[in-house]
N, C-alpha and C positions, 0 to 999 in steps of 0.2 A: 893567620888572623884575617888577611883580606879573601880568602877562598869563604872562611864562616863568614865575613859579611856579605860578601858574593850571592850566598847560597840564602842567606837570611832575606837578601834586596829580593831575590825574586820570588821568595815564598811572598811576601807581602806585596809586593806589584801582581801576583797573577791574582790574589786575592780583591787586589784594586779593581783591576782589569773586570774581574768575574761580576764584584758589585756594578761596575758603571755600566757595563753591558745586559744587566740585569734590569738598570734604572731605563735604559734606554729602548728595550725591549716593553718594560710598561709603560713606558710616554707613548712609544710608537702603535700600542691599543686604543689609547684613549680617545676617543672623537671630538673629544673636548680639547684637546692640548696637542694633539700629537703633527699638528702643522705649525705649534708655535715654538717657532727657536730658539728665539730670545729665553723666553718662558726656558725650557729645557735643558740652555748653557747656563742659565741661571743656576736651575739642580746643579750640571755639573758639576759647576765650580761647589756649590751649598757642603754635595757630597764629597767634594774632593776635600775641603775644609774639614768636616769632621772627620775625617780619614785620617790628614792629618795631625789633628791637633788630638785625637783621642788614641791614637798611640803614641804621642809625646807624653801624655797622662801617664798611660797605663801601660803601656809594651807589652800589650797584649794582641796578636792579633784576630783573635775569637772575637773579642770583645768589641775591637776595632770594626769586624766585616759586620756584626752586628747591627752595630751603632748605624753602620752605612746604611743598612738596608732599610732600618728605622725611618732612616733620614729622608731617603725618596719617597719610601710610603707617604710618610707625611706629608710631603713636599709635592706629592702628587694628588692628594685627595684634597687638599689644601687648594691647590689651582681650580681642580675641578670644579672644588665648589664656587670659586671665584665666578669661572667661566658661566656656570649655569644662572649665576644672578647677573651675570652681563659688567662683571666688576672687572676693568682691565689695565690698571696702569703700576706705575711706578713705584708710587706708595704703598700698593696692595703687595707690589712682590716682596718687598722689603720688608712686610708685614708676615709673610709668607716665609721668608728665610730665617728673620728672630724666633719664628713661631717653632720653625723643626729644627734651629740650635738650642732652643727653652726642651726639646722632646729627645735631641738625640745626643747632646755633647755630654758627655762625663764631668760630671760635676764633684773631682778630686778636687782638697785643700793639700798645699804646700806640704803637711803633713805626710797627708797620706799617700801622696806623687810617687808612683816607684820609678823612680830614678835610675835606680842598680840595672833593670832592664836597658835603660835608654841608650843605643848607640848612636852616637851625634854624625858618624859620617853616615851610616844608614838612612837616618831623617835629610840628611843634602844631599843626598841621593835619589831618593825618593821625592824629593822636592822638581829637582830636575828629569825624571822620567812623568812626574804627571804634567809640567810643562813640554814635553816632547809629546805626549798624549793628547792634550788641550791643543795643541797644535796641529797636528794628525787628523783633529776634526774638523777643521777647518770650519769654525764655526761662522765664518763671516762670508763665508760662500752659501748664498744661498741655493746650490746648483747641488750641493754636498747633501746625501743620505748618508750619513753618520750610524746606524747604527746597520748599516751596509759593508762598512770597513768591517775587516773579519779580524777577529781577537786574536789567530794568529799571523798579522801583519804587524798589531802592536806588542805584540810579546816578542818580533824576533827580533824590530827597532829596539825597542827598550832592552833587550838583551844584549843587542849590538853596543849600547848603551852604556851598558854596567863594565862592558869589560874595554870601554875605550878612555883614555885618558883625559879628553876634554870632551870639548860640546859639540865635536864636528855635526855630526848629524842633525845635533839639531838646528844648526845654522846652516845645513846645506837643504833639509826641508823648508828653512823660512825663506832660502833665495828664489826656490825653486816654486813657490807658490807667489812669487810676482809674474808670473805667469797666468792667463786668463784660463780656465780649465771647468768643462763643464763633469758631470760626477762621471760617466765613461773615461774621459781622459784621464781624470784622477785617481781612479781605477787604476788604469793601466799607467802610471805614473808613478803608487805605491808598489803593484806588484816588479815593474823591473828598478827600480829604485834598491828593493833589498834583494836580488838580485846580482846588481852592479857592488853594492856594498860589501856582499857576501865576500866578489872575487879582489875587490878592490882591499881589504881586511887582509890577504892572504898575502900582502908586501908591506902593508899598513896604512891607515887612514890617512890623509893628508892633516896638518897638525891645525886645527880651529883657526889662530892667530895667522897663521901664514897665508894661509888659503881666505881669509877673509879682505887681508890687506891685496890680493892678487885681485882678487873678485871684483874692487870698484873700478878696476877700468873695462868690467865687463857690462856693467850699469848703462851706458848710451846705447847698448846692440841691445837691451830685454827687450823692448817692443819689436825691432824685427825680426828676431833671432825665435821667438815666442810663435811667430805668425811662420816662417818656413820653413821650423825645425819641427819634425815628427816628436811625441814624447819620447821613443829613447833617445833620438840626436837631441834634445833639449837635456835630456840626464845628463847624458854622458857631458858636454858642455858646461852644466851648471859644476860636475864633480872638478873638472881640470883642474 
């Protein structure tokens, strides 16, 4: 049973993966949008929403990468035209986001919910790999090209993902990004990152709870440790 959910989680993560890089690839055209971030983690998350919630509906995933794709369309042509009358804040994106959940969310009743599909560990699954993703883009850097991370960095995380027991990972990517890093270093941050995890997996992961309560007396050394560790001497340190 967990080998079929296994095997089910990544059929739908790469499908995720394939949409959001797809959405990111057309922001990154557009001359209108594609230096605004805010604007774009805005999609992200828009699209991550119907992703999830339209295969909670339907446990379909056809239907699901669909819907997705739908979603940025809209959510992109939507901005644009924002951008082109000089329309830019707060209330417009909000207007922007109800406008492509009204265009892409499946509008099942209770009724006709197929349910019989629906695996509930798959869905907290899936909840916590596009949290590991939304992370990975670090979208509060603005030094980050995001759509520069290569799909197979988040596919081997998220993989690493599905077959570990807790959330290590993803709590050794959030320590490790109190760290200053411009997008070369993060670069080179991700690539030995899964690397170090590959050989470190081969004894097993340090256990999320233990390694977190170890980690706060390492909290007073981030600022120097940050400034005269090379990134892999910062990995390797942040994993201990």
């Amino acid at each position: 049973m967990k080998k079929c959910t296994d095997d089910k989680i990544k059929q739908l993560l790469n499908r995720y993966i394939d949409g959001v890089y797809n959405y990111l690839e057309f922001a990154s055209k557009s001359p209108l949008i594609n230096n605004d971030k805010k604007s774009i983690h805005l999609g992200f998350r828009t699209i991550t929403h119907i992703f999830h919630t339209n295969y909670i509906q339907t446990g379909d995933m056809d239907i699901v990468y669909l819907s997705m794709q739908k979603g940025y369309l809209y959510y992109l042509e939507f901005l644009e035209q924002l951008k082109e009358n000089n329309i830019n804040d707060d209330l417009n994106h909000t207007n922007a986001i109800l406008f492509v959940h009204s265009k892409a969310l499946v509008n099942y009743s209770e009724d006709n919910r197929c349910s019989d599909n629906i695996d509930e560990t798959l869905i907290s699954k899936m909840k916590i790999m596009s949290k590991l993703i939304e992370m990975l883009f670090w979208w509060d850097n603005s030094e980050i090209i995001q759509y520069e991370i290569t799909r197979n960095i988040l596919k081997v995380l998220t993989n690493m993902l599905i077959h570990s027991d807790d959330s290590f990972i993803v709590s050794y990517i959030e320590f490790s990004q109190r760290r200053v890093m411009n997008h070369i270093e993060y670069m080179e941050f991700l690539d030995y990152s899964v690397k170090l995890l590959k050989e470190t997996m081969k004894t097993g992961l340090p256990k999320q709870i233990e390694w977190e309560k170890n980690n706060i007396t390492k909290i007073n050394d981030i600022e120097t440790n940050s400034k005269e560790f090379t990134i892999r001497k910062w990995c390797k340190w942040v994993m201990e």
